[in-house]
C-alpha positions as CSV (number, residue, x, y, z in Angstrom):
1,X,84.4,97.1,137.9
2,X,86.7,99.7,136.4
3,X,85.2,101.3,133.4
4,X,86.9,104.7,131.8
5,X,85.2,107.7,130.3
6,X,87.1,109.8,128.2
7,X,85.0,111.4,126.0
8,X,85.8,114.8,124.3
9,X,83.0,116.8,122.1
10,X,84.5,116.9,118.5
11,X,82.0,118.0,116.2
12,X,82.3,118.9,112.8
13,X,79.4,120.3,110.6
14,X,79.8,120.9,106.6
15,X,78.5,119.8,103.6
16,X,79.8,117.6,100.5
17,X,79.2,119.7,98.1
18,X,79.5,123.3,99.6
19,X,82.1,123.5,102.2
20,X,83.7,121.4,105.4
21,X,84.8,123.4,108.4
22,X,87.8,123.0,110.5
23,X,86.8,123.7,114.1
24,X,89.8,125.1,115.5
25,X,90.7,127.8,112.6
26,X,87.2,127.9,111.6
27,X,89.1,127.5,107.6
28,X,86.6,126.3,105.1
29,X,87.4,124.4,101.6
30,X,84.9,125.2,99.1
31,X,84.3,121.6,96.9
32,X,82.4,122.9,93.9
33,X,80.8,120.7,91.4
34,X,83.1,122.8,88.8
35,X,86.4,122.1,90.4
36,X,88.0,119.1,88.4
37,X,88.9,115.8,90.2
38,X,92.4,116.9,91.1
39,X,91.4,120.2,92.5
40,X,88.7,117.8,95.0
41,X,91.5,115.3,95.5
42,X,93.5,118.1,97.1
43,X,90.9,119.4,98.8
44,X,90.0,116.0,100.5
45,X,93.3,115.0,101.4
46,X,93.5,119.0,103.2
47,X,90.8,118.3,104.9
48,X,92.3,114.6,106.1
49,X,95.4,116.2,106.9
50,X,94.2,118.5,108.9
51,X,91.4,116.6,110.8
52,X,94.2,114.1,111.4
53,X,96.0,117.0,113.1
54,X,93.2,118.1,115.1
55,X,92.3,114.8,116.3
56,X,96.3,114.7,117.9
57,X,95.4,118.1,119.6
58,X,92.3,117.3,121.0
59,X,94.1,113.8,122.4
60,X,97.1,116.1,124.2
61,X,94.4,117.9,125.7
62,X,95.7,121.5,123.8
63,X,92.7,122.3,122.5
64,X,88.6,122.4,123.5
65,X,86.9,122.0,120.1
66,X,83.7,122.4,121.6
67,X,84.3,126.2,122.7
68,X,85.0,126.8,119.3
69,X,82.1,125.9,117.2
70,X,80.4,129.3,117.9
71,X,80.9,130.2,114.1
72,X,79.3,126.9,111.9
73,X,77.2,125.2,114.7
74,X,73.6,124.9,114.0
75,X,71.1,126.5,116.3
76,X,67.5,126.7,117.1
77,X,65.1,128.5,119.0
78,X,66.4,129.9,122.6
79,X,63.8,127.9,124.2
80,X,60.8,125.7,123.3
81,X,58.3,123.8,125.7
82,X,58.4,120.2,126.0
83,X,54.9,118.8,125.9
84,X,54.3,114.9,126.1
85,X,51.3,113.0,125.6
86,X,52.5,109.8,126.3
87,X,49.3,109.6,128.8
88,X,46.8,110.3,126.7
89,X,47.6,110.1,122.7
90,X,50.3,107.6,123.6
91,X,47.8,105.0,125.0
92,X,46.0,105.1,121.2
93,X,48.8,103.0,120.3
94,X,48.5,99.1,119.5
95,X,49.1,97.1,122.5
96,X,49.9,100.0,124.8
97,X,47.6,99.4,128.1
98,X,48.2,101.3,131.2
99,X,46.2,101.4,134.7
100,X,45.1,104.8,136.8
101,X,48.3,103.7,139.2
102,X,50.6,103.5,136.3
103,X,49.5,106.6,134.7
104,X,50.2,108.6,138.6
105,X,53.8,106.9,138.4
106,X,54.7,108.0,134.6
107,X,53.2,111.4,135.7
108,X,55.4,111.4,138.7
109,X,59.0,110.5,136.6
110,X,57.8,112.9,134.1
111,X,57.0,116.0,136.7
112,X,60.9,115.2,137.9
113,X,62.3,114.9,134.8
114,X,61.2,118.6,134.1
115,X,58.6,118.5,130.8
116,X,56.6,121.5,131.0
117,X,53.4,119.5,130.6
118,X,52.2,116.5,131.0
119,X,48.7,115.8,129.0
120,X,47.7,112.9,131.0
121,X,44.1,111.9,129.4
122,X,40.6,112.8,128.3
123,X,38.5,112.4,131.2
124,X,35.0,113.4,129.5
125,X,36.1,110.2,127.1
126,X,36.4,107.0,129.8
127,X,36.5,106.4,133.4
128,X,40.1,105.8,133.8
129,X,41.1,109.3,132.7
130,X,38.2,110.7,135.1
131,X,40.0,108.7,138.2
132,X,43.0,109.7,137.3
133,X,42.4,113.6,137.1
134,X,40.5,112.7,140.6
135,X,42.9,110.7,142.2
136,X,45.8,113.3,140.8
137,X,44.4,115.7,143.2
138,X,45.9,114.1,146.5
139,X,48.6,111.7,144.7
140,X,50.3,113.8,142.8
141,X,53.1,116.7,144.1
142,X,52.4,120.2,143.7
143,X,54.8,120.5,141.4
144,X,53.2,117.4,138.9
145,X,49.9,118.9,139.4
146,X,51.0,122.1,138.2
147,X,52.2,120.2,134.7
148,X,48.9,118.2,134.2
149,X,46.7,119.3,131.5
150,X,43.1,117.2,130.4
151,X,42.9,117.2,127.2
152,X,39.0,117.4,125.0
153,X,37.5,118.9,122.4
154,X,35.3,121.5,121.2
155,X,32.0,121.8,121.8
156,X,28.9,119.8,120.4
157,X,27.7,121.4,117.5
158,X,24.3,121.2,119.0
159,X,25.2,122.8,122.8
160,X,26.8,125.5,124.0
161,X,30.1,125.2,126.1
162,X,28.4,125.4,129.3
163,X,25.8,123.0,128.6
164,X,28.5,120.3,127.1
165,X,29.4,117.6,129.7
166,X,32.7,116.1,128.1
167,X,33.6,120.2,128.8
168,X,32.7,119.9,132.3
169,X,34.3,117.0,132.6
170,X,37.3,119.2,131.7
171,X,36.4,121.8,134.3
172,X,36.0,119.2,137.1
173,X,39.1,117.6,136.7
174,X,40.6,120.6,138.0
175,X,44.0,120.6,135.6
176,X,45.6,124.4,135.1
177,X,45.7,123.5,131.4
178,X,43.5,122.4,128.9
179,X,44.2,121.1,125.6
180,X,41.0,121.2,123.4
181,X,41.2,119.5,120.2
182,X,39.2,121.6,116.8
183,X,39.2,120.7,112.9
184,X,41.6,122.7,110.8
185,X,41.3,121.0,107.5
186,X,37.7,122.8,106.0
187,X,36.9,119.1,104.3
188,X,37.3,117.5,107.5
189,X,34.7,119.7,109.1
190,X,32.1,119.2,106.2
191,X,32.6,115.8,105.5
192,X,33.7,114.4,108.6
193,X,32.3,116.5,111.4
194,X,29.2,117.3,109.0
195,X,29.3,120.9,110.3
196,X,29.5,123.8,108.5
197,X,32.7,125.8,107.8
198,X,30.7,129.1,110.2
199,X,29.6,126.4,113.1
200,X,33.2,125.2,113.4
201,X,34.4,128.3,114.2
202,X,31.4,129.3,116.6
203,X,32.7,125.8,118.3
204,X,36.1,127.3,118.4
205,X,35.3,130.7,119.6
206,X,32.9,129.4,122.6
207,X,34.5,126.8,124.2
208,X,38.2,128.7,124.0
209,X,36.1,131.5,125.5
210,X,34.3,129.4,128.4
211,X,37.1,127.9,129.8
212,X,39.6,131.2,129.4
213,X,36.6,133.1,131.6
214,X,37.0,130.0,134.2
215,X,41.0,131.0,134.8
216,X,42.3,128.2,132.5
217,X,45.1,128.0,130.4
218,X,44.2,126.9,126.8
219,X,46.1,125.6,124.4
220,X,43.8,124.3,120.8
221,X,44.9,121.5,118.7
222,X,44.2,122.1,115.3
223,X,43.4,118.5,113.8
224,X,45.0,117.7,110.5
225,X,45.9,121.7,110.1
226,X,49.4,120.8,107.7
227,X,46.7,119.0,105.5
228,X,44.4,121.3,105.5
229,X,46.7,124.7,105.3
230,X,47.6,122.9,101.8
231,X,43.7,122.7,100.9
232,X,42.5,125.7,102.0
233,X,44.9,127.9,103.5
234,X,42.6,131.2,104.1
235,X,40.1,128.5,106.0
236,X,42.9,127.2,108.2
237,X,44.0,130.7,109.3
238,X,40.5,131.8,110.1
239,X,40.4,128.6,112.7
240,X,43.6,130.0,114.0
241,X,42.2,133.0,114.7
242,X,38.9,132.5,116.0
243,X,41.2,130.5,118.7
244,X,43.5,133.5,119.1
245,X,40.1,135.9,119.5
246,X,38.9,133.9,122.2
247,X,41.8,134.1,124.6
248,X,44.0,130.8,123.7
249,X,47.7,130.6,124.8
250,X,48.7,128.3,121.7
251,X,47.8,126.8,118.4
252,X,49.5,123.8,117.8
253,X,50.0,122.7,114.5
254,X,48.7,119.2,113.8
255,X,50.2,116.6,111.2
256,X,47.9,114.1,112.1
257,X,48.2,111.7,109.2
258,X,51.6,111.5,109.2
259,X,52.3,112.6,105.9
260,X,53.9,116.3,105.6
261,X,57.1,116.6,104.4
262,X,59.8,118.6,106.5
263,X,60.1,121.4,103.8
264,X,56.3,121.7,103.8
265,X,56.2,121.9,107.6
266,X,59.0,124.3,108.2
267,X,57.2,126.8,105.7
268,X,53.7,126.9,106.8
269,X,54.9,126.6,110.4
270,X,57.0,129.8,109.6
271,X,53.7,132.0,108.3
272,X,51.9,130.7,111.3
273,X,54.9,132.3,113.6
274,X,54.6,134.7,111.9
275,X,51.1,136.0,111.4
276,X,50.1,135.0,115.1
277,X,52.9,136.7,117.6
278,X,50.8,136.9,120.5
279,X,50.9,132.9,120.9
280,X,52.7,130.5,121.4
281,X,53.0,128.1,118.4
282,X,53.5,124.1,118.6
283,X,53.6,121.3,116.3
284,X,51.9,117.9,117.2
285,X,53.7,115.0,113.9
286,X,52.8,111.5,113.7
287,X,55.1,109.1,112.2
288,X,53.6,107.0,109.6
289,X,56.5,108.6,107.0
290,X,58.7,108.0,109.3
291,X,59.2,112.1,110.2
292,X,57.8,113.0,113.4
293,X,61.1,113.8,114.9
294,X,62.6,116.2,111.8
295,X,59.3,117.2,111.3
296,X,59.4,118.7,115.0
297,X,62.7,119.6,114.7
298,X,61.8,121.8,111.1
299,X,59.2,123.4,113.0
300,X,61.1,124.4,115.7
301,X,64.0,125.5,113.7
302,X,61.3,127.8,112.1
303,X,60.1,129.5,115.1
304,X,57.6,127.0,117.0
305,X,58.1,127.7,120.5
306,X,56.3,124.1,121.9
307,X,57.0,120.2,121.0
308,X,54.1,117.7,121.5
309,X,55.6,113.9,121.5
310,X,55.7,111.1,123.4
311,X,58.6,109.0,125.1
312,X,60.0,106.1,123.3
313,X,57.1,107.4,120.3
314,X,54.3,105.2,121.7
315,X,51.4,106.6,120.0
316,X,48.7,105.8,117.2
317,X,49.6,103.9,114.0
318,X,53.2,104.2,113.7
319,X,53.1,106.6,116.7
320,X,54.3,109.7,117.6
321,X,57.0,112.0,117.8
322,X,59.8,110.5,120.1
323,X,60.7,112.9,122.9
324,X,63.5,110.8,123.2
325,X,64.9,111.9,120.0
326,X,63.7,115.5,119.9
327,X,64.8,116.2,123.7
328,X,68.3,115.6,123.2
329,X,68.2,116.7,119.6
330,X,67.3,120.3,120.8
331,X,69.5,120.2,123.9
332,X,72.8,119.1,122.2
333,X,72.6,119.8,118.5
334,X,70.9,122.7,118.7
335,X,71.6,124.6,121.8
336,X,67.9,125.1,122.8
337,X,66.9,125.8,126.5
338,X,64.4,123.3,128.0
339,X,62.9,122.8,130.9
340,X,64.9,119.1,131.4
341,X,68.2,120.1,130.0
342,X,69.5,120.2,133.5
343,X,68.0,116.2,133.9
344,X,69.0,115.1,130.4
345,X,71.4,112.5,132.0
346,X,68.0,111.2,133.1
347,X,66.5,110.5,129.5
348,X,67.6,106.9,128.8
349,X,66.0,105.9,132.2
350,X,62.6,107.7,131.8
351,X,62.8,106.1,128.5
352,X,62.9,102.4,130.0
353,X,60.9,103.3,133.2
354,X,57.8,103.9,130.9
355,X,58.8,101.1,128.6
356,X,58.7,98.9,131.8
357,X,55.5,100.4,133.2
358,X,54.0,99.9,130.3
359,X,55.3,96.2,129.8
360,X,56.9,96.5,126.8
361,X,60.1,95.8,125.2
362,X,62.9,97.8,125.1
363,X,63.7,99.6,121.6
364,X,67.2,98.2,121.6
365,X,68.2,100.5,117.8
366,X,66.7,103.8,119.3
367,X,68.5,106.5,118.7
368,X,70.0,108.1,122.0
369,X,68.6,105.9,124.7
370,X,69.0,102.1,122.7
371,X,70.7,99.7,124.3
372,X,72.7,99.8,120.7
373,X,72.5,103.8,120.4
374,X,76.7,103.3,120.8
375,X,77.4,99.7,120.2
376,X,80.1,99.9,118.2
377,X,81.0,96.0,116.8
378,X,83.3,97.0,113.3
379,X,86.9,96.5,114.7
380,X,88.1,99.5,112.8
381,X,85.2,101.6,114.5
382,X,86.4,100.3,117.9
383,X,90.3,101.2,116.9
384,X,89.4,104.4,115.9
385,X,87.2,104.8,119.0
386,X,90.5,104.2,121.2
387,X,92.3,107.7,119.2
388,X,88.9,109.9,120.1
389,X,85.7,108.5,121.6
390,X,84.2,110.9,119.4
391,X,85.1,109.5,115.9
392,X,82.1,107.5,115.5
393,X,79.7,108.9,117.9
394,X,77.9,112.0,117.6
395,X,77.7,113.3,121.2
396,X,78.8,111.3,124.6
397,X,77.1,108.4,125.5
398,X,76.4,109.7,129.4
399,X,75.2,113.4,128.5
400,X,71.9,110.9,128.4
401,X,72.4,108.4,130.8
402,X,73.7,106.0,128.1
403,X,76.7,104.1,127.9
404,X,79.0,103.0,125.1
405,X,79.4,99.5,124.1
406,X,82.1,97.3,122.4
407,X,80.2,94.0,120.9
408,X,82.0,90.8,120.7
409,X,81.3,88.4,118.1
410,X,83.4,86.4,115.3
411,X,83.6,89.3,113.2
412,X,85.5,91.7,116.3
413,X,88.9,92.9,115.5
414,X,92.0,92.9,118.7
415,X,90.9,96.2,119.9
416,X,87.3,95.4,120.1
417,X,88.9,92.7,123.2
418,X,91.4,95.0,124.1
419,X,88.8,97.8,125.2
420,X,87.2,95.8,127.7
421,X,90.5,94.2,128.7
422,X,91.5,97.6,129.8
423,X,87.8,98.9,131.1
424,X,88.2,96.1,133.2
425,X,91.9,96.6,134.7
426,X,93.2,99.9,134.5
427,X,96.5,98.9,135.4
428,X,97.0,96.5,132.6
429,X,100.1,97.4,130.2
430,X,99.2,97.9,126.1
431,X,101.7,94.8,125.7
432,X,100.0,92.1,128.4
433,X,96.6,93.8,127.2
434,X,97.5,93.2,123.7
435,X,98.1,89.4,124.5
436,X,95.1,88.8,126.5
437,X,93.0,90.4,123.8
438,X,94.5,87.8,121.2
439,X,93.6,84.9,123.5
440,X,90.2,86.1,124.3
441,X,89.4,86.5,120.9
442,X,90.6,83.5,119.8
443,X,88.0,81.8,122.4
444,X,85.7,83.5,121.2
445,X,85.9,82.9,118.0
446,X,86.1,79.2,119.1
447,X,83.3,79.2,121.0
448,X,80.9,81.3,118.4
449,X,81.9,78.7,115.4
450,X,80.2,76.0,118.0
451,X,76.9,78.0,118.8
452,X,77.3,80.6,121.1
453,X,76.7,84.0,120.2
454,X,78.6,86.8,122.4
455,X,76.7,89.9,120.5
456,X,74.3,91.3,123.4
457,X,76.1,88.7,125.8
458,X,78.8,91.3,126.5
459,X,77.9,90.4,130.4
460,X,79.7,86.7,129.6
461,X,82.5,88.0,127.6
462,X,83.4,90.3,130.6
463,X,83.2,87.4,132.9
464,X,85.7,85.5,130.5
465,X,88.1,88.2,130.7
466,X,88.2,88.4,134.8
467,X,88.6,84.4,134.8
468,X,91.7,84.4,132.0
469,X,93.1,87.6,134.8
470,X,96.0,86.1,137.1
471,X,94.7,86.8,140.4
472,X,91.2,87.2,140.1
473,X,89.0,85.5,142.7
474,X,85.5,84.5,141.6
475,X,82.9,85.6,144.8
476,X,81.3,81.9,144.4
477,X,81.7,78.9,142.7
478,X,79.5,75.9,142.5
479,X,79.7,72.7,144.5
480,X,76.7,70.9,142.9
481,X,73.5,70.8,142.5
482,X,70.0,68.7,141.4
483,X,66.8,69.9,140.1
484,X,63.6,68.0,140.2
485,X,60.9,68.3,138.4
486,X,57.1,67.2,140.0
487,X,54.0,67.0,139.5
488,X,50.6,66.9,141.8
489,X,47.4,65.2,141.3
490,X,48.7,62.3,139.6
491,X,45.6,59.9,139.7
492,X,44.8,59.0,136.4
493,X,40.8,60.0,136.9
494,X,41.6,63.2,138.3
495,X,43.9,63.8,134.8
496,X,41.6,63.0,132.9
497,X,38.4,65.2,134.5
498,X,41.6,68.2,134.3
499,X,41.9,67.5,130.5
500,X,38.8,67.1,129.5
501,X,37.4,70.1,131.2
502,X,40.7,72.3,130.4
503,X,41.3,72.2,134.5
504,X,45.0,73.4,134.0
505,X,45.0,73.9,138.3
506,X,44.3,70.5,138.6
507,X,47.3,69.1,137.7
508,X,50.1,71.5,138.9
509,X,54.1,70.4,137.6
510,X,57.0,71.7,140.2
511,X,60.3,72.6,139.8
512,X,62.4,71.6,142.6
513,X,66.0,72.9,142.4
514,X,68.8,72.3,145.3
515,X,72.7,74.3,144.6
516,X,75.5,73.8,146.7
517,X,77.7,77.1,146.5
518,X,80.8,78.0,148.2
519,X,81.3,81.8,149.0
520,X,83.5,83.6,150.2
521,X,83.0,85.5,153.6
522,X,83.4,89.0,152.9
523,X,82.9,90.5,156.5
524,X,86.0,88.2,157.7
525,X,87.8,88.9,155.0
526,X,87.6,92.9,155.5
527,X,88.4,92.6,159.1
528,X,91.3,90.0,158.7
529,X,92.8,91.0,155.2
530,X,93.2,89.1,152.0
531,X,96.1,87.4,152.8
532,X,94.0,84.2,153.7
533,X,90.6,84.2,151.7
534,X,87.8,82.2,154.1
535,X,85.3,80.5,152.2
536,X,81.4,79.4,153.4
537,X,79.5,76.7,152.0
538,X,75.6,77.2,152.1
539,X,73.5,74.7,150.7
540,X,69.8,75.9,149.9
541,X,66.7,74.5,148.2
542,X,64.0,76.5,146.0
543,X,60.7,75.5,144.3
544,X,60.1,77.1,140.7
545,X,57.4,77.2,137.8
546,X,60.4,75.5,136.0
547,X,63.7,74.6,136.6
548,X,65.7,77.8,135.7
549,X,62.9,79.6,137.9
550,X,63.8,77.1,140.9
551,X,67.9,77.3,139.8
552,X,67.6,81.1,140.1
553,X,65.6,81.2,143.3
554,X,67.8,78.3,144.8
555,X,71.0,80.3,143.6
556,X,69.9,84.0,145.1
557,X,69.0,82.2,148.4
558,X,72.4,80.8,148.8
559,X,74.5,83.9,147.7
560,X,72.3,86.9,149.1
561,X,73.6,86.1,152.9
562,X,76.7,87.1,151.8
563,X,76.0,89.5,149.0
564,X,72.8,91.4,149.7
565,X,73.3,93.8,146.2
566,X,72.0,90.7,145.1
567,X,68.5,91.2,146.8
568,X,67.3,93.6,144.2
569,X,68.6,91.0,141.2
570,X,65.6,89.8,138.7
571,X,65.6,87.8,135.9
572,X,63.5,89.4,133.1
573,X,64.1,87.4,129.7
574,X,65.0,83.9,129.0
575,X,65.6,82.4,125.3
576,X,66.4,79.0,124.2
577,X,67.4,78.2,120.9
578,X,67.8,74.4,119.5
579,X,71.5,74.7,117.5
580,X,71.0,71.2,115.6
581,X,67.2,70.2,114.9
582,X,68.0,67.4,113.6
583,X,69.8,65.9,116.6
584,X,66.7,65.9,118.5
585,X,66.9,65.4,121.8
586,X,70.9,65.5,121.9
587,X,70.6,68.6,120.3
588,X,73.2,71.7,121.9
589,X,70.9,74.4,123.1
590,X,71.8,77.8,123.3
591,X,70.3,80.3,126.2
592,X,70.1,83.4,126.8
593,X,69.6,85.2,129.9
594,X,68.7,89.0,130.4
595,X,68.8,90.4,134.3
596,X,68.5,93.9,135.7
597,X,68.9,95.3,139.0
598,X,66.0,96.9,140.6
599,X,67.8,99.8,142.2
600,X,70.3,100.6,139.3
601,X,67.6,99.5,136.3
602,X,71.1,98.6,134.9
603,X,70.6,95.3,132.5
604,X,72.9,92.7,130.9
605,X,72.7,89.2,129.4
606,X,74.6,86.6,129.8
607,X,74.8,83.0,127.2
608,X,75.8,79.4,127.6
609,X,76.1,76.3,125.3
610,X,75.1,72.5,126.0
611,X,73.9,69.7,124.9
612,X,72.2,69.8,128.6
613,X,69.9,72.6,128.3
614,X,69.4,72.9,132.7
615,X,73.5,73.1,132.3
616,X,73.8,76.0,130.1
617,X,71.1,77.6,131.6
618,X,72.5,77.4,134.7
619,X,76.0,78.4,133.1
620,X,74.5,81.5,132.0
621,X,72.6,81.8,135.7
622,X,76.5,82.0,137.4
623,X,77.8,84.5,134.5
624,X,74.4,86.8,135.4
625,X,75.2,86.4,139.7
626,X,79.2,86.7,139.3
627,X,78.4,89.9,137.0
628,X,76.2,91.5,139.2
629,X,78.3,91.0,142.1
630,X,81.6,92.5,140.3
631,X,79.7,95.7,140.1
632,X,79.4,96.0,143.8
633,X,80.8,94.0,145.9
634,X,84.6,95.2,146.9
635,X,85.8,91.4,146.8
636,X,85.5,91.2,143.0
637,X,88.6,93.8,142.8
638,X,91.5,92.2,144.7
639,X,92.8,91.1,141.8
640,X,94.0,95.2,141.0
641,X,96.3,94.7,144.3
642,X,96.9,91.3,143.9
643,X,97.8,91.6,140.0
644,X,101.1,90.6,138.4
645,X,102.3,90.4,134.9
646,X,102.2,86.9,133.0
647,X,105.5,85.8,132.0
């Protein structure tokens, strides 16, 4: 499959009601609240005018707007760690479970993605973070181990450092850095750790000292510090410093409820730069308001040098910051200098690798790295889209590994067809495109007034367009096939004892699925030419936990011989939906089926209609194979040398 990528940075930065900047003459147009409405009308239509003009020069390739934003473009710190805790506070979230083996792989993608550490558990807290640190110690590269820190917190009140065991649980586990958690809120040390204000610093002071006199790194946590800076700010700077005193490398800044506003985070974050210049300073935001990324962001723009997040925002509550967010944030919008800005085109995949290790759904809406991050489905969007890429997207979709995507529904314009007409032959003219587009959509439209649904199906819509293509060969079709569906253990004694006793493996149903396919012969036809196509019929039989289960197994036995891209195919969603209740069993059923290839971790779904629900599943089975196989095999693009112009 052909797909183009023409995408040009073209940013512009202003404000309403102060001024909007022209990137190439860096000109501004002051828009006062004074001026009167003709004097903004004027304004606004200079500005039109001349972004018009500059959108021409960027498409003739005269000018590189992106060089030129030296002047307006906002920028942030020179360089700020990235520290994620998706292994340790990311696991406090609500149905977020991961094993020691899971935790060494997320460790692994993480150390290669380039965060500068990885805070991968609490091992004086549970057993799994104890194996972990344990098992890191032969598992793990150099270069991961170097990352890992074990995270803790201060001493009992009653014990000194050394005579602590969750602290020598921190010493065994033989991590370079150590994050050690402390109160910074004065009413959460009386009233929550019943200490006294004194003791909490002693707790500070000794176990910073301890482990700094062992050769560790040490960076201290300061628990609910935003909070407490606002109730008693002279308390919350003496925790900072007893930390500073005894030898830590960084105070980060804690919002741990979630609630601090940007404009209260940027301040006190500033002071904190400010007053403690030996350190490195870091902010650690939840999101129950919903801020953990600007909140990160505000504190970095004022001066803290390290992030604490997680990926995808796993975490607590409402979770935590999203490194997903922040990462690319910093990188693009801001011009910092991370340790992954070299791997950024790596983000959207670390993003779903921990989402699948973790065995959780994909965010589809998150920003950056969502499978809708640029999903564009307004037809005027998409026709402005085709003038610059850049007119309704804020960076380009691959500088993260994303991609950009036209949705196809009732409600797309021409160009949202057209697109994908010409992603999917280059050589196409805007005329013949133009008419193809019309038709497609038209069919569409058709086929969504009688149930299907072609938004997040863009897999299907694709596969219309190749088939409605003069020339195109399919690489299979389908002669027939039969399902059957089984069951063992029949006697009627043996299903009752199963019932009454809840024996589900007693009485075992079996799918039973047999497909005819003809294929063709792709090793005879690259020795021979295309000039006669040889075909192969294979007929093959498959047992299931269902029928689509046996369909799909049947199916990838039968085409793999001949397409072995197809050996790393699996199907990981399936949906059903009953159109008309009330028809009962007659009712048309709508399915929906999501795949993804193993080696790629590339996804796609693919939907059918019919009254015969093992039909349109199997329907949307062939649009899932045939898809797959147009992105590798060399078969699916004849039709470019083949291709003529409809009369």
């Amino acid at each position: 499959m052909k797909f183009t990528s023409a995408f040009s940075h073209l940013i512009l930065w202003g404000s309403y009601a102060s001024a909007f900047t022209v990137p190439s003459h860096h000109r501004k147009v002051s828009i006062l609240k004074q001026q009167t409405n003709n004097e903004v009308d004027h304004a606004v239509d200079f500005i039109q005018a001349d972004f018009e003009h500059h959108v021409k020069d960027l498409q003739d390739g005269r000018i590189e707007v992106e060089n030129e934003l030296t002047s307006d473009r906002v920028t942030g710190p020179k360089h700020v760690l990235i520290y994620d805790t998706s292994l340790r506070d990311g696991t406090q979230g609500e149905s977020v479970s991961v094993s020691c083996d899971d935790k060494l792989k997320i460790a692994s993608r993480l150390a290669s993605f380039q965060v500068d550490f990885i805070e991968a558990g609490w091992p004086g807290s549970n057993p799994k973070d104890a194996e972990f640190f344990s098992r890191a110690k032969s598992e793990l590269s150099l270069e991961a181990k170097s990352k890992l820190v074990a995270f803790g917190s201060t001493r009992r009140r009653t014990l000194s450092a050394k005579e602590d065991p969750q602290i020598a649980a921190l010493v065994e586990s033989e991590a370079p850095t150590i994050c050690m958690v402390a109160k910074g809120h004065k009413w959460q040390v009386t009233d929550i750790l019943r200490a006294t204000p004194e003791e909490n610093l002693d707790m500070i002071r000794d176990s910073v000292s301890y482990l700094v006199s062992l050769g560790r790194k040490v960076f201290v946590d300061l628990e609910h510090f935003y909070d407490g800076y606002k109730f008693d700010e002279d308390y919350s700077l003496q925790c900072c410093q007893a930390a500073v005193d005894a030898g830590a490398s960084g105070l980060v800044l804690c919002d741990t409820n979630g609630g601090s506003l940007p404009w209260e985070v940027g301040a006190i974050t500033e002071k904190i730069v400010n007053k403690f210049t030996s350190v490195t300073i870091g902010i650690h935001a939840h999101n129950d308001c919903g801020l953990a990324v600007a909140n990160s962001i505000t504190a970095a723009q004022n001066g803290a040098g390290m992030i604490q997040g997680t990926i995808n925002g796993i975490g607590e509550r409402t979770g935590n910051a999203n490194l997903c967010s922040i990462v690319p944030t910093l990188a693009l919008h801001m011009d910092s200098k991370l340790g992954c800005t070299d791997n950024l085109k790596d983000m959207t995949s670390v993003s779903r690798f921990v989402d699948e290790t973790l065995n959780r759904q994909p965010d589809s809406t998150a920003p950056f790295v969502g499978a809708s991050a640029f999903a564009h489905k307004g037809g005027l969007h998409v026709a402005a889209m085709e003038r610059s890429p850049m007119s309704y997207q804020h960076i380009d979709p691959g500088l993260v590994g994303n991609e950009k995507r036209v949705l196809i529904s009732e409600l797309s314009g021409r160009q949202n067809i057209m697109g994908k007409v010409k992603d999917l032959d280059s050589m196409i003219s805007d005329d013949l495109a133009s008419k193809r587009a019309v038709a497609i959509l038209n069919r569409v439209k058709h086929l969504e007034s009688i149930g299907y649904t072609f938004e997040g199906a863009e897999a299907s819509v694709d596969i219309m367009i190749l088939h409605a293509t003069k020339g195109y060969c399919p690489p299979f079709t389908i002669n027939d096939y039969a399902v059957q569906v089984y069951e063992t253990n029949l006697k009627p004694e043996l299903r009752e004892l199963a019932n009454d006793n809840h024996l589900e493996t007693s009485v075992h149903a079996t799918a039973r699925a047999t497909v005819s396919v003809r294929t063709i012969d792709i090793e005879h036809m690259e020795s021979h030419g295309p000039d006669s196509i040889p075909y192969i019929d294979r007929l093959e039989v498959s047992d299931g936990n269902g029928p689509v289960d046996a369909l799909a197994g049947a199916l990838k036995r039968a085409l793999v011989p001949s397409n072995p891209s197809l050996a790393s195919l699996e199907l990981i969603d399936y949906k059903v939906r009953i159109l008309d209740p009330q028809s009962a069993t007659a009712a048309a059923t709508r399915v929906m089926i999501e795949f993804r290839d193993k080696d790629t971790e590339k996804t796609w779904t693919t939907v059918s209609v019919d009254r015969n629900v093992i039909s349109a599943s199997l329907n949307a089975l062939v649009d899932g194979f045939e898809y797959a196989l147009i992105e590798h095999e060399a078969i699916c693009e004849l039709y470019d040398d083949e291709l003529t112009e409809e009369q």
